[in-house]
Kinemage of the C-alpha trace (Angstrom):
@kinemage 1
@onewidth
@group {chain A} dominant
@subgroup {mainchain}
@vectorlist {calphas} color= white
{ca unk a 1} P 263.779 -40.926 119.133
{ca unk a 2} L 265.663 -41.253 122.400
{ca unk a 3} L 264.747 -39.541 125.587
{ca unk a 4} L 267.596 -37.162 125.386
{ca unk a 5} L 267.133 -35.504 121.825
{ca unk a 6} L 263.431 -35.470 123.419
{ca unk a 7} L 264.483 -33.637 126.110
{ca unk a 8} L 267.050 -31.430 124.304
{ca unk a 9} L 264.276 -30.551 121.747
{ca unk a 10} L 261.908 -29.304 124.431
{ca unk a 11} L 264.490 -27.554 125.414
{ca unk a 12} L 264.479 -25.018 122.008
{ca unk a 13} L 264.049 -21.492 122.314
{ca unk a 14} L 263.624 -21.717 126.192
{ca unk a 15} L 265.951 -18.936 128.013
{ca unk a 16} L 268.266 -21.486 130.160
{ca unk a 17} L 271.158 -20.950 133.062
{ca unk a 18} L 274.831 -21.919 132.781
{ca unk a 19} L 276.740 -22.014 135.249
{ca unk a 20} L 280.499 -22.705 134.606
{ca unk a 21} L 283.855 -23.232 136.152
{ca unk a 22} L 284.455 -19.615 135.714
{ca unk a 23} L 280.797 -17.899 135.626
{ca unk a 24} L 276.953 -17.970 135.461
{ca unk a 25} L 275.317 -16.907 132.095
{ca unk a 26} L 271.677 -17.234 130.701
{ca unk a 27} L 270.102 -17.513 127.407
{ca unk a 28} L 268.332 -18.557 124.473
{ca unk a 29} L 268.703 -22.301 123.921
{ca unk a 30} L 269.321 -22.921 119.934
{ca unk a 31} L 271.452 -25.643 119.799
{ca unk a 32} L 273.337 -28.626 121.164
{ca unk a 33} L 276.140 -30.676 119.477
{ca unk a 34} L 275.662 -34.437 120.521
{ca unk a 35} L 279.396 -35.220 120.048
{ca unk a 36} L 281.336 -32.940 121.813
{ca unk a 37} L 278.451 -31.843 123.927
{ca unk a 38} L 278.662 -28.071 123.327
{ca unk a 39} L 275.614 -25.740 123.809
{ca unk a 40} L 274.426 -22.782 122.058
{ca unk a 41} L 272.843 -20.137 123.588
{ca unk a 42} L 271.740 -16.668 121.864
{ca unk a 43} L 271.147 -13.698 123.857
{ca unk a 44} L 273.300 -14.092 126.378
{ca unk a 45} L 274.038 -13.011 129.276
{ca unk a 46} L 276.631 -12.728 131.989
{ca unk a 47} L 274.365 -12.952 135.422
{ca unk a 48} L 277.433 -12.395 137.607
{ca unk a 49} L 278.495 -9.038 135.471
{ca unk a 50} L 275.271 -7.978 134.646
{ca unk a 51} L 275.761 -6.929 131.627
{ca unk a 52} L 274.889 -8.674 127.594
{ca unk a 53} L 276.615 -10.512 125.412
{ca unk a 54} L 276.479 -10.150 121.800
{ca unk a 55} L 276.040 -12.776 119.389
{ca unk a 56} L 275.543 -16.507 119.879
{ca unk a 57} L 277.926 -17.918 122.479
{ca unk a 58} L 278.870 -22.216 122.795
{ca unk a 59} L 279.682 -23.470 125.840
{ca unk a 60} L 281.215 -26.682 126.201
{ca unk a 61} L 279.993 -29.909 128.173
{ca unk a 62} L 283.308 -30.108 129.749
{ca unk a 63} L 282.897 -26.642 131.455
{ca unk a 64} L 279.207 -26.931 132.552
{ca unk a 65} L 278.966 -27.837 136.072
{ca unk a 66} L 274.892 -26.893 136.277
{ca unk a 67} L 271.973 -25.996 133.616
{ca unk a 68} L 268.899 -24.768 134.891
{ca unk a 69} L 265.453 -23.935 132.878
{ca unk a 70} L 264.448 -20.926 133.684
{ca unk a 71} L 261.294 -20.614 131.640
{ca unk a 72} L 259.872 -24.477 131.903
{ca unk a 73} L 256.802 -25.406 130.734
{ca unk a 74} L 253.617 -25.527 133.071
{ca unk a 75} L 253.234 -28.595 134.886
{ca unk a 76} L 250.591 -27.260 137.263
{ca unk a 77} L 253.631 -27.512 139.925
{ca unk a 78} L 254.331 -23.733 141.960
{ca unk a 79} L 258.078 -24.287 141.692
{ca unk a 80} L 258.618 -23.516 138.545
{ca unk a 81} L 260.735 -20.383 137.881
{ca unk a 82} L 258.830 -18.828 135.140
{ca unk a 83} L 255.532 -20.362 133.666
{ca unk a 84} L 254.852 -20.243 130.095
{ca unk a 85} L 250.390 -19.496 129.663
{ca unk a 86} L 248.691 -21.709 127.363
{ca unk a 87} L 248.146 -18.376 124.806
{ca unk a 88} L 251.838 -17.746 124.460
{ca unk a 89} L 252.442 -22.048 124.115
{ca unk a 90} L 249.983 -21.894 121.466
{ca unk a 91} L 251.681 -19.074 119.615
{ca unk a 92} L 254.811 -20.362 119.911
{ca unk a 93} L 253.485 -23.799 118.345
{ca unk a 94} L 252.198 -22.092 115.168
{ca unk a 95} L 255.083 -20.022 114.452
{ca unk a 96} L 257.477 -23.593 115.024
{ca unk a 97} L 258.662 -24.539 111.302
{ca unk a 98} L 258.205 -28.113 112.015
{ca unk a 99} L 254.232 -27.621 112.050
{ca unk a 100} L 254.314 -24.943 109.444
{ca unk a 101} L 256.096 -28.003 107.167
{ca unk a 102} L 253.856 -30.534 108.960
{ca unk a 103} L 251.682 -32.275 106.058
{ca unk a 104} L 253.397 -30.123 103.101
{ca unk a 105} L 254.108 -32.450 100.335
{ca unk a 106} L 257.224 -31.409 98.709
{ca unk a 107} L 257.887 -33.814 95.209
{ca unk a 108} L 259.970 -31.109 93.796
{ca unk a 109} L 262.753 -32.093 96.553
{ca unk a 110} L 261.864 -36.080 96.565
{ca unk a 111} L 263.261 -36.795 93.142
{ca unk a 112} L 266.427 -34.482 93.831
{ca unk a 113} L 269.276 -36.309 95.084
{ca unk a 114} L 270.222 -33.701 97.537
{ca unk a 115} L 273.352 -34.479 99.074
{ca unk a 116} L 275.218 -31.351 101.295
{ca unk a 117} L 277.278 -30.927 103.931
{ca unk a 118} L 276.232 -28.478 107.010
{ca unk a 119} L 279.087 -26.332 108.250
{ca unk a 120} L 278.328 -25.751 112.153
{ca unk a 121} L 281.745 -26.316 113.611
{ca unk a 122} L 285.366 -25.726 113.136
{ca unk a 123} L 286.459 -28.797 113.463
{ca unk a 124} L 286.588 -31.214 111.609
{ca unk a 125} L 284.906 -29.680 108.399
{ca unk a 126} L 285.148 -25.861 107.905
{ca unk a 127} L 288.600 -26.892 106.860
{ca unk a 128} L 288.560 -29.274 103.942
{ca unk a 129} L 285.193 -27.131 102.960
{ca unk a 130} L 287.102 -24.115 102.274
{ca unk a 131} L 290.066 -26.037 100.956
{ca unk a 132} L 287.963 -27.676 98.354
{ca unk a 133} L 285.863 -23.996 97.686
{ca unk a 134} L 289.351 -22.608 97.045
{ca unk a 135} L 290.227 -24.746 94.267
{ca unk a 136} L 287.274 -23.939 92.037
{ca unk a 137} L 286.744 -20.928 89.220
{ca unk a 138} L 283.474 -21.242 89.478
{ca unk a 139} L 281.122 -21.252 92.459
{ca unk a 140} L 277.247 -20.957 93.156
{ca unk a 141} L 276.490 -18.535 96.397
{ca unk a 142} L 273.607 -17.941 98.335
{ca unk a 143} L 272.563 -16.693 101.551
{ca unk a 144} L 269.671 -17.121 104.173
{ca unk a 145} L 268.754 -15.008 107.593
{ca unk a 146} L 266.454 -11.794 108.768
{ca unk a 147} L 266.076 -9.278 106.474
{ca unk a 148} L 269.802 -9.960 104.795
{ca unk a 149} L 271.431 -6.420 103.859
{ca unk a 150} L 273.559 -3.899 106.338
{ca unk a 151} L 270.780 -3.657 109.156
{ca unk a 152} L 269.804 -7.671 108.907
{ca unk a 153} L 270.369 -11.286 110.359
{ca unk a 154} L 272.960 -13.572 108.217
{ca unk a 155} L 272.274 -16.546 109.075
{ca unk a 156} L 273.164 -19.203 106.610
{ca unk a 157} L 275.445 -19.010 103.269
{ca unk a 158} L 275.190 -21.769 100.782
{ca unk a 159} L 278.018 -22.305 98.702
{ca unk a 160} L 278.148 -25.238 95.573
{ca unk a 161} L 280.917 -26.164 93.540
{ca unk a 162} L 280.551 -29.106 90.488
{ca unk a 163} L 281.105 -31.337 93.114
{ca unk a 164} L 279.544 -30.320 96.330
{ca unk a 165} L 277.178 -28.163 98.251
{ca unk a 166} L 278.178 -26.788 101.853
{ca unk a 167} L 275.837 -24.989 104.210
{ca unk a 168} L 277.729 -22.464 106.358
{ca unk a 169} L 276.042 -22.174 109.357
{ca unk a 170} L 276.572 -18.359 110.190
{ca unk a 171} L 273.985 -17.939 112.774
{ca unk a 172} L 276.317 -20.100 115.189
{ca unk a 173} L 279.746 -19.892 114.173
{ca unk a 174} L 279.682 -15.906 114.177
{ca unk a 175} L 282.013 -13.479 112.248
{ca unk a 176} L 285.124 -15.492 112.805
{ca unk a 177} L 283.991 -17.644 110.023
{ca unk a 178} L 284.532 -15.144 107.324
{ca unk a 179} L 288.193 -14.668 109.027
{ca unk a 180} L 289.061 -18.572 109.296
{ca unk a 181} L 288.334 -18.477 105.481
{ca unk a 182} L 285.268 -17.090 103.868
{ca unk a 183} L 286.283 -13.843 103.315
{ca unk a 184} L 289.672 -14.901 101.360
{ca unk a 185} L 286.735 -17.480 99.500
{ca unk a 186} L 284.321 -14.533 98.503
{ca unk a 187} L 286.944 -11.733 97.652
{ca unk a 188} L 289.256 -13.887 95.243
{ca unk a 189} L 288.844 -12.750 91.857
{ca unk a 190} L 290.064 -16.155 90.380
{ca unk a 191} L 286.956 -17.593 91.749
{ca unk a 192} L 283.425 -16.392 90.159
{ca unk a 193} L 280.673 -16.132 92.125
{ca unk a 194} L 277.422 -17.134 90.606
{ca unk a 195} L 274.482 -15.223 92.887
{ca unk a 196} L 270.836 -14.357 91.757
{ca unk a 197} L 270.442 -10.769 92.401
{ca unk a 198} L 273.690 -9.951 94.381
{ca unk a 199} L 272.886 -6.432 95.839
{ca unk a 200} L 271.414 -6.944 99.654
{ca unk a 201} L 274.055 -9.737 99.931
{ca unk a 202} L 276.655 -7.200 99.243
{ca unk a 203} L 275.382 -4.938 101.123
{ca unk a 204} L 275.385 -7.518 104.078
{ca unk a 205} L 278.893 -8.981 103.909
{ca unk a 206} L 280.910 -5.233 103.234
{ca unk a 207} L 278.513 -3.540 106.627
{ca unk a 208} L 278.757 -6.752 108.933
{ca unk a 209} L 281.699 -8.549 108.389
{ca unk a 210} L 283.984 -6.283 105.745
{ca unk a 211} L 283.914 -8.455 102.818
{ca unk a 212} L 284.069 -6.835 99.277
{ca unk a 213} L 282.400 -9.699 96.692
{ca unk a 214} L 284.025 -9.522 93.921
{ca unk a 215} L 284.074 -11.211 90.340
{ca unk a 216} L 280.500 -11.902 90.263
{ca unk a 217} L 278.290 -13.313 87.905
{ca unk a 218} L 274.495 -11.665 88.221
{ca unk a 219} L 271.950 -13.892 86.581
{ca unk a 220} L 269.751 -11.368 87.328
{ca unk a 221} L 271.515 -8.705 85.548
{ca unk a 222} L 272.457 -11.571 82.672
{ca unk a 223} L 268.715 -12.369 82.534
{ca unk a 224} L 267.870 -8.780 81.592
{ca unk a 225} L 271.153 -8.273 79.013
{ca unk a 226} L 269.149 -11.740 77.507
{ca unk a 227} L 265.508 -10.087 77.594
{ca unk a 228} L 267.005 -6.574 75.745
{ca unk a 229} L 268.947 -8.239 73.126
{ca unk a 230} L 265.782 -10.270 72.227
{ca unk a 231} L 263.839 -7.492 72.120
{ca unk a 232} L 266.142 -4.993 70.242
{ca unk a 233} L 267.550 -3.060 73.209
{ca unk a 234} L 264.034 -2.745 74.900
{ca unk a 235} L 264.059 -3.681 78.571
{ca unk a 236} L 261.462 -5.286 80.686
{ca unk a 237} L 259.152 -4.001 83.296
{ca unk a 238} L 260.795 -5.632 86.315
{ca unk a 239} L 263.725 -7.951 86.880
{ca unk a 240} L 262.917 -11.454 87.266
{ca unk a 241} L 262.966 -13.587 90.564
{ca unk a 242} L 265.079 -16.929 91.023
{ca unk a 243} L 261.936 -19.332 90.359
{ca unk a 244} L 260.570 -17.110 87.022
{ca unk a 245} L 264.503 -17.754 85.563
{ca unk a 246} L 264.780 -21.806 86.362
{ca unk a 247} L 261.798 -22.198 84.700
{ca unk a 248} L 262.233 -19.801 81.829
{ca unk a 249} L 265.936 -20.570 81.345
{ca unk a 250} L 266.344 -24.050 82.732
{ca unk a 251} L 262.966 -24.971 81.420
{ca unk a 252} L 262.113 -26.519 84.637
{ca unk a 253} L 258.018 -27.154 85.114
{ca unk a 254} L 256.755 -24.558 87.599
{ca unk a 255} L 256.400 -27.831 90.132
{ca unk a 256} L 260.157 -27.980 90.610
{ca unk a 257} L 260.160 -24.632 91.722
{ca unk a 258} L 257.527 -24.676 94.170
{ca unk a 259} L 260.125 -25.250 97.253
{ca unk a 260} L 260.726 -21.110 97.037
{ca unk a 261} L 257.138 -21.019 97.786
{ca unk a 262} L 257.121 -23.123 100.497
{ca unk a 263} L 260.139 -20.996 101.815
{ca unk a 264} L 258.445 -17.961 101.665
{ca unk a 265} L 255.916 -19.269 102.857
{ca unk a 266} L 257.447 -20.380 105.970
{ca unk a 267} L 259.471 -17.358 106.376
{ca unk a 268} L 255.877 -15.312 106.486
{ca unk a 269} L 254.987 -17.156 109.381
{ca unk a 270} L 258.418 -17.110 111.242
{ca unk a 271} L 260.122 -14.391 109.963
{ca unk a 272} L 263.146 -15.945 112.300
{ca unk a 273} L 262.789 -19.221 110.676
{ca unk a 274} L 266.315 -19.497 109.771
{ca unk a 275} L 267.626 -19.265 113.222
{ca unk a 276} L 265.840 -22.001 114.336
{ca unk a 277} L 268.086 -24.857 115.625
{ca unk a 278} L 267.749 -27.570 114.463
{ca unk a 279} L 266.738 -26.137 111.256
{ca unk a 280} L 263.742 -28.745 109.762
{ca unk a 281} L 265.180 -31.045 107.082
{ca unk a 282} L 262.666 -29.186 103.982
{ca unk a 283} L 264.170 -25.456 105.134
{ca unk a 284} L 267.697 -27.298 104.949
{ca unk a 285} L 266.301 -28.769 101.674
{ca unk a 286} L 265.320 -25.837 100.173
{ca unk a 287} L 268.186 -23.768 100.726
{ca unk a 288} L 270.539 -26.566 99.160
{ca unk a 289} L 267.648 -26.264 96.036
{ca unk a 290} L 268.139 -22.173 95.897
{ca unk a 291} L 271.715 -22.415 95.318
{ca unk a 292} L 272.189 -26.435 93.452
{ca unk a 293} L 270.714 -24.848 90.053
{ca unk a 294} L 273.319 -21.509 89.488
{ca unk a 295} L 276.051 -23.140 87.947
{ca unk a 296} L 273.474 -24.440 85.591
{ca unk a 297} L 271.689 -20.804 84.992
{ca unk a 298} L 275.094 -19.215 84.561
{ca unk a 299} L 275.648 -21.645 81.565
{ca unk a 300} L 272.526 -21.227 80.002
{ca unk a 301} L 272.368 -17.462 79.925
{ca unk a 302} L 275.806 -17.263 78.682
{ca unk a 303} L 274.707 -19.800 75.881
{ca unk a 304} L 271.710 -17.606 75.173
{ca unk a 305} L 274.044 -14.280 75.280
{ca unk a 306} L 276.528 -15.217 73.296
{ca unk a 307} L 274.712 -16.367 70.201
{ca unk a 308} L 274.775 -13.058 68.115
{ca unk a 309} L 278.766 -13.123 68.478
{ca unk a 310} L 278.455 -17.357 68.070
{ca unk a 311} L 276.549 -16.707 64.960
{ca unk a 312} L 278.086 -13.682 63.400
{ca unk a 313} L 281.936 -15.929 63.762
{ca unk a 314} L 280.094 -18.980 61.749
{ca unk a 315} L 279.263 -16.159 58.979
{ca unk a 316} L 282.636 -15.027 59.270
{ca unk a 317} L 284.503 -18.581 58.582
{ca unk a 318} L 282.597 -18.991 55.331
{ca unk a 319} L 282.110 -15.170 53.955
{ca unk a 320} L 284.716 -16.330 51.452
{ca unk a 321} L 284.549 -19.497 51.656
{ca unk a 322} L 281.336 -20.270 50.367
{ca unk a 323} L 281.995 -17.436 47.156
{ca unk a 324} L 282.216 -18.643 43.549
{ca unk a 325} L 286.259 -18.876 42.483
{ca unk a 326} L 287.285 -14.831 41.612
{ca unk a 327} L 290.262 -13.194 41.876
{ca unk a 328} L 290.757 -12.104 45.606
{ca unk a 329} L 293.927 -9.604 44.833
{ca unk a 330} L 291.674 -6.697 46.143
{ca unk a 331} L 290.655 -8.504 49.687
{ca unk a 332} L 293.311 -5.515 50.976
{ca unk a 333} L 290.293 -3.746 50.375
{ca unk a 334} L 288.267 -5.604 51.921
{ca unk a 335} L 290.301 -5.732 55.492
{ca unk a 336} L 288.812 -3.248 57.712
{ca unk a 337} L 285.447 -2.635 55.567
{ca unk a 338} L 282.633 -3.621 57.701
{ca unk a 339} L 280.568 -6.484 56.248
{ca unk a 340} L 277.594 -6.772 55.042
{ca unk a 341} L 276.403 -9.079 57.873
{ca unk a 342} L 277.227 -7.025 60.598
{ca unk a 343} L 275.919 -4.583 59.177
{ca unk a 344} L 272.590 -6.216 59.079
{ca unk a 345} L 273.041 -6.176 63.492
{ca unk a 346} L 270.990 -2.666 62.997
{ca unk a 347} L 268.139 -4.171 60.993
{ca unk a 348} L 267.722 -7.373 63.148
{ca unk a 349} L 267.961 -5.085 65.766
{ca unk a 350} L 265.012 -2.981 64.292
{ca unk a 351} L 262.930 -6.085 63.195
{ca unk a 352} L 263.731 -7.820 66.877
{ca unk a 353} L 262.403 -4.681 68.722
{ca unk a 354} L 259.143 -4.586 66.198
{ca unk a 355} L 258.193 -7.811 67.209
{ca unk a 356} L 258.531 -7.233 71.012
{ca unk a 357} L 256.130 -4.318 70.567
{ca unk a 358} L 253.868 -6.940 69.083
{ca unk a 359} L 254.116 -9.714 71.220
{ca unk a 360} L 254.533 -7.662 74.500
{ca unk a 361} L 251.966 -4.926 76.519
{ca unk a 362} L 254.137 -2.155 77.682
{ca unk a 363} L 253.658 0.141 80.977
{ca unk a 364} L 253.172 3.679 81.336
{ca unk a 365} L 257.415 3.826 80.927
{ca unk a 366} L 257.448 2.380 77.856
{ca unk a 367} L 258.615 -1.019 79.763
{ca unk a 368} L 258.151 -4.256 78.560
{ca unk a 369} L 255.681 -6.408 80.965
{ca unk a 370} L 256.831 -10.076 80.711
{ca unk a 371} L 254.405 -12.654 82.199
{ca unk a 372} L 255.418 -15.073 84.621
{ca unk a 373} L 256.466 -18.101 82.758
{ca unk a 374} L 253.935 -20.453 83.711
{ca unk a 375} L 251.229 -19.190 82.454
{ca unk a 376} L 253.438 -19.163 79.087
{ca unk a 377} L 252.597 -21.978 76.870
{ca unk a 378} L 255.091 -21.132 74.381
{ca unk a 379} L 257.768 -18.465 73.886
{ca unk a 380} L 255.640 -15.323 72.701
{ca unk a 381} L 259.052 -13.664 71.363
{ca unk a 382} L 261.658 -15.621 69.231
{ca unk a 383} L 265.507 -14.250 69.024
{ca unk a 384} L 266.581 -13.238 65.390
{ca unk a 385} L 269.937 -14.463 64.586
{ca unk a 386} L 271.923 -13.571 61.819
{ca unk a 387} L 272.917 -15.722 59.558
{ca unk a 388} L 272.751 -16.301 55.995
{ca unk a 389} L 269.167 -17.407 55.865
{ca unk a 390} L 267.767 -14.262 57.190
{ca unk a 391} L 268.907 -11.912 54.131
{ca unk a 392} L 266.188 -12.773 51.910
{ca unk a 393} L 263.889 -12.121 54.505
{ca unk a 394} L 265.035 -9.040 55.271
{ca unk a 395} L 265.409 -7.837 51.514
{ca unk a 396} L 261.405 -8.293 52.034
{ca unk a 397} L 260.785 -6.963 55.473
{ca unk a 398} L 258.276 -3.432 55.274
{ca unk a 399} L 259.884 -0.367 55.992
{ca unk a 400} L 259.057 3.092 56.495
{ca unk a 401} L 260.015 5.443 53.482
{ca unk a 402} L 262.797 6.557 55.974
{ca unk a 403} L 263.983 3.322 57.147
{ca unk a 404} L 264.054 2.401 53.070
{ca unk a 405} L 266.125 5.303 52.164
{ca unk a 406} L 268.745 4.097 55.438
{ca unk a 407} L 268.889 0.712 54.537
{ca unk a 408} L 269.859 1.375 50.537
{ca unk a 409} L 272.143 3.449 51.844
{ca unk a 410} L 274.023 1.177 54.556
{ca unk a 411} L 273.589 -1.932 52.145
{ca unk a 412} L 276.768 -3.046 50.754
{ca unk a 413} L 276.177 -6.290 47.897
{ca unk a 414} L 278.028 -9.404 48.905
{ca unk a 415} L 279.475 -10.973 45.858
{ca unk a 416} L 279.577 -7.708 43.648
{ca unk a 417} L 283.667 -6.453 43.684
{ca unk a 418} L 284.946 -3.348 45.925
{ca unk a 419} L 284.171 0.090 43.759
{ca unk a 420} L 288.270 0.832 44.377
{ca unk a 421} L 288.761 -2.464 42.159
{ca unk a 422} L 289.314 -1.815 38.457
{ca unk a 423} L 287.014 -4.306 35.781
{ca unk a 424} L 290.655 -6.369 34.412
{ca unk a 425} L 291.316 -7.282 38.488
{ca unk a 426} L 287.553 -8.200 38.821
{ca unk a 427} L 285.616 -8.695 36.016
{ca unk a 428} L 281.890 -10.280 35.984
{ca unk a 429} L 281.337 -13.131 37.452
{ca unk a 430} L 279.997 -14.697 33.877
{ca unk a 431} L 283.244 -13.767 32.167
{ca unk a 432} L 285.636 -15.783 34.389
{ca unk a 433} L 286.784 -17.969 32.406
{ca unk a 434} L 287.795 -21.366 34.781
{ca unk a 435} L 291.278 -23.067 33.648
{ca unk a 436} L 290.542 -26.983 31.800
């Protein structure tokens, strides 16, 4: 490591002065762009004013003529402006996310070929970032900072596309990123946003920076649609988080969901972990992790919704098809009847919701409590489809004396003719007499 990222890293959240062509300012040291030599400093303020800046501020190498630290370290010399104890060294130390990561073995991100681009400058890549985001229909968004809803800290948004995952780094860019592009990104309803649990986010972009998401895809919400329709319109105790849906949808092994764990983790120790600059490589890791799977969630809960409807068209293409040769001049008849297999939706429904109750405890709200899936070894409830195989079972399922006395009188036969069709248009099937 040379001397000078050394000395720049030493440098990290030390309270520094700048003084400029055109001023003196202090403040929080967070970052430092090697190429164009541009500084970073948070809490800011103007010494020749008197008076605080808000936000994070960059000043740029060619209009530094002086830096001064004005909270060095203690090296046991009196000139020092400020002198940091050993107590508050120490603290600082074990609230750093490089030791908090120190020694943490992370295989879940080692066999990932995580490959992202980190947004912390205009130029040269916000540009072809948000041209490339604005050619996509569908998009996987996430976001990182301090307690993110209207009171909170954005600090990072992660946005992937089939092709590409960008990290926009809010924390130092500021507001004006949502203006140079983001906004017009997140409020275009030709573009769906794929987001696990999309309410403090919301409530963060509309407060701060007067973005309205829109066209959004929960898989939250789409996780508990998928729960109730297995379970016959019963819904679960308590939505699930991001790492309890990869592994129940995705069928990841809890392993390759441990990085969330090691984010939270971190985060409990430093809740201001995200606005550390540089950010450690596994934080930057992670947050690519949270937001790389989406696009693949989205597709598997909308394969797991839309099976019913998937199903119930397969029955529909051979209702008729599959029937012995009769005459078909009363299908008029037949147009805007309801069929027998949608009609069965309200038994499968009934038989579905049974065997939740069986396989599931419920809470004091008549919830359903689903266990975390690692500690399932197999699905506990299986979705009932409809289909041609499941009448037979049905015709044997046990019923209440009620339920009975509903079902014979919703059930409609199959093959036998419509009651409004006379015995010479449809006559029994064994009288049909097939031309030689």
């Amino acid at each position: 490591m040379a001397m000078e990222e050394v000395w720049l890293r030493a440098l990290l959240a030390h309270r520094i002065k700048i003084t400029l062509v055109c001023g003196v300012y202090s403040g929080c040291f967070r970052h430092v762009d090697t190429a164009t030599k541009a500084i970073v400093l948070d809490q800011v303020e103007d010494l020749e004013n008197k008076r605080k800046l808000p936000g994070v501020k960059m000043f740029f190498g060619y209009e530094i003529k002086n830096l001064e630290i004005l909270d060095a370290l203690p090296t046991g010399s009196a000139n020092n402006p400020t002198n940091v104890n050993n107590d508050e060294r120490s603290k600082l130390e074990e609230t750093n996310p490089e030791k908090v990561f120190r020694g943490e073995h992370f295989s879940e991100m080692e066999d990932e070929n995580l490959e992202y681009i980190v947004i912390d400058q205009f130029h040269p890549k916000f540009g072809p970032a948000i041209f490339h985001i604005k050619q996509q229909t569908v998009i996987g968004v996430a976001v990182k900072g301090i307690d993110v809803c209207r009171f909170g800290k954005l600090c990072w948004i992660q946005i992937a596309t089939k092709d590409q995952i960008y990290l926009f780094d809010i924390f130092l860019l500021g507001a004006v990123v949502f203006k140079n592009g983001l906004k017009m990104v997140l409020e275009d309803t030709n573009i769906l946003k794929v987001i696990h649990d999309c309410r403090l986010v919301s409530d963060c972009l509309y407060h701060q920076y007067r973005v309205d998401l829109t066209n959004v895809f929960d898989t939250q919400v789409a996780d508990v649609l998928q729960f109730s329709t297995e379970a016959g319109g019963l819904l679960p105790s308590c939505v699930s988080m991001l790492e309890e849906s990869l592994v129940r949808h995705l069928c990841l092994p809890p392993t390759k969901v441990l990085f969330l764990q090691h984010t939270a983790r971190a985060v409990k120790v430093n809740p201001k972990v995200w606005t550390c600059r540089p950010l450690p490589i596994r934080l930057m890791q992670s947050a690519v992790l949270e937001v790389v799977y989406l696009l693949s969630l989205r597709s598997a809960l909308m394969d797991k919704l839309m099976l019913d409807f998937t199903t119930q068209v397969d029955n529909y293409l051979s209702m008729y098809r599959n029937m012995p040769s009769i005459t078909m001049d009363c299908n008029e008849n037949y147009s805007r009847e309801l069929p027998y297999e949608l009609k069965e939706l309200t038994i499968i429904q009934r038989l579905r919701r049974g065997d939740a109750l069986k396989n599931y405890k419920t809470d004091e709200n008549g919830l359903l409590e689903r266990p975390y899936p690692h500690f399932e070894r197999e699905p506990k409830a299986t979705n009932r489809v409809i289909n041609m195989d499941d009448i037979p079972e049905l015709e044997a399922a046990e019923v209440s004396g009620e339920d009975e006395l509903e079902m014979q009188n919703e059930e409609i036969p199959l093959l036998e003719p419509s009651p409004n069709c006379g015995e010479d248009l449809c006559p029994p099937l064994e009288k049909i007499i097939l031309p030689v």
